[in-house]
N, C-alpha and C positions, 0 to 999 in steps of 0.2 A: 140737480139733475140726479134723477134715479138710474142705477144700474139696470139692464135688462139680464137675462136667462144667460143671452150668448154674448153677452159683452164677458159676463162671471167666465163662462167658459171658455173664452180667447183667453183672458187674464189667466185664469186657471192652466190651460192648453201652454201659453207661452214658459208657466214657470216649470212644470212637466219636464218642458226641453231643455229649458236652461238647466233642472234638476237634473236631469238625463246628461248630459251634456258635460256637466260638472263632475258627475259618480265614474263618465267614463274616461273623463282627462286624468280624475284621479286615482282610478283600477289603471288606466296606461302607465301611469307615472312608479309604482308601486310594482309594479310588473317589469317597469324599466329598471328600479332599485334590485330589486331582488333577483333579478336575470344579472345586471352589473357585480353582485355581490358572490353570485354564483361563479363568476368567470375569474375575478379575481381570487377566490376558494383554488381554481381548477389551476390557474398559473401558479399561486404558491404552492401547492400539491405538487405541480411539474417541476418547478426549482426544487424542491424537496427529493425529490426521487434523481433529478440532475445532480444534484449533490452529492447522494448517495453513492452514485454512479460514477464520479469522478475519484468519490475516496475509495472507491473498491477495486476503479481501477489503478491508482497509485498506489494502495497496498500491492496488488496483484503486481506491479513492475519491481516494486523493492524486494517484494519474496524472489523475483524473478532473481534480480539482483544479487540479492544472498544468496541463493541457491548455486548462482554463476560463479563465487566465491569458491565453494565448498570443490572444487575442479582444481583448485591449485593444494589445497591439501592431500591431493591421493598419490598413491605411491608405487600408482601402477604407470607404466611409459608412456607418458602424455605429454602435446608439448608445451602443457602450460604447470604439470604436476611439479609442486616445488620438492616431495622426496623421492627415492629409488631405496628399495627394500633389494637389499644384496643376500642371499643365501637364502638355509630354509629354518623352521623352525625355532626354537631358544638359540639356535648361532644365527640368525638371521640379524644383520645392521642396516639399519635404516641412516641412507646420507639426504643431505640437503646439498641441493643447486643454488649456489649462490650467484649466477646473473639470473634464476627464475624469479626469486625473491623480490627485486628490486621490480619486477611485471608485479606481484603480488600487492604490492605497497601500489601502485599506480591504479591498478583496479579496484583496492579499494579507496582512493582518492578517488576515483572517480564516480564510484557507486556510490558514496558514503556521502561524499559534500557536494560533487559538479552537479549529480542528477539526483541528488537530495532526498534519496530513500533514506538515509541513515536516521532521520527525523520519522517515516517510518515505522522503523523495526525495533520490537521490544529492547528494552536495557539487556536483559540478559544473556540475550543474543549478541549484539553489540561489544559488551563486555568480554565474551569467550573470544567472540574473533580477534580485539585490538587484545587482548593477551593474549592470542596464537602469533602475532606479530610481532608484541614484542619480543616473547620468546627467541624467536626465530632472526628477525634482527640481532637480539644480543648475542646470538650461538654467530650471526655472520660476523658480527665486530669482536667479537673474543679473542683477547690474547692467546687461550687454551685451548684453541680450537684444534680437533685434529683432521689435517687435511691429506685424503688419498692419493695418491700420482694423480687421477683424472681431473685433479682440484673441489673434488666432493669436499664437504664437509659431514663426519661422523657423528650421527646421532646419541646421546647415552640411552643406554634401553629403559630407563624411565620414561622417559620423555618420549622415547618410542611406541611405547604403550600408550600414553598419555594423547598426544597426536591423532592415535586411531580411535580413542576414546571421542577425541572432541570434534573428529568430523563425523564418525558416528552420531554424535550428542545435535552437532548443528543440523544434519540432515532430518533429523528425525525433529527438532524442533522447526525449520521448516513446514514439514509437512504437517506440525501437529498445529499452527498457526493457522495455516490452510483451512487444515478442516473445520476449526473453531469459525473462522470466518464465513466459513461455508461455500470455498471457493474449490476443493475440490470433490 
């Protein structure tokens, strides 16, 4: 049996569509891939930027936190200020409160390891504060200590110097932490 004109061209016709048929399941499919591929781009991009977002706000709480710190170093009548600056100038003595101290050691147990900024906050940083503490501790437990009627403890004017030195130094590292981060 011979083929005619329109049989060629039903046979012809039918592969057309099935040709058709096939290019457009597999532009759907190809379209599904790469729409899929875009989406999952777009959600790690989103964790990505979550992320980001989480570490800058736990920097931002431990800066908070150290900054909260630097409140018990001043020497001005506060009721968390662990010194009192007596007099004026080169006769001026700097005492220490010793029940403020023992707040000092608490806050930073709590800054430091309960809400785990200490992990945080540069070494250097770190470093100056747990030697303003020990300092300060050892001046509380000293044999040699010299204590005013009001139960102050007297500072030696080194260490008085030194003191303003290092909350000066902390503040100002602080802030310069900040701006590196670009948080203020």
């Amino acid at each position: 049996m011979e083929w005619t004109t329109d049989q060629w061209l039903n046979v012809f016709g039918l592969f057309l569509r099935a040709a058709g048929l096939l290019v457009g399941v597999f532009v759907a499919w190809k379209g599904y891939q790469w729409a899929y591929k875009k989406w999952l781009d777009q959600k790690a991009l989103e964790n990505r930027y979550e992320l980001q977002r989480m570490k800058y706000d736990a920097k931002l709480a431990a800066y908070k936190g150290a900054w909260s710190l630097i409140s018990y170093l001043g020497h001005r009548d506060t009721p968390v200020g662990m010194f009192a600056l007596y007099g004026k100038g080169a006769n001026s003595t700097l005492y220490l409160f010793p029940d403020r101290v023992a707040a000092f050691n608490v806050a930073i147990e709590e800054i430091f390891y309960q809400q785990g900024h200490g992990l945080l906050l540069p070494t250097a940083y770190k470093n100056r504060l747990f030697e303003i503490r020990s300092i300060v501790n050892g001046m509380l437990y000293s044999k040699d200590k010299q204590v005013n009627k009001d139960g102050l403890i007297a500072i030696e004017a080194e260490l008085k110097d030194r003191f303003f030195e290092d909350k000066k130094w902390l503040a100002a590292e602080v802030k310069r932490y900040l701006e590196e981060e670009k948080m203020l």
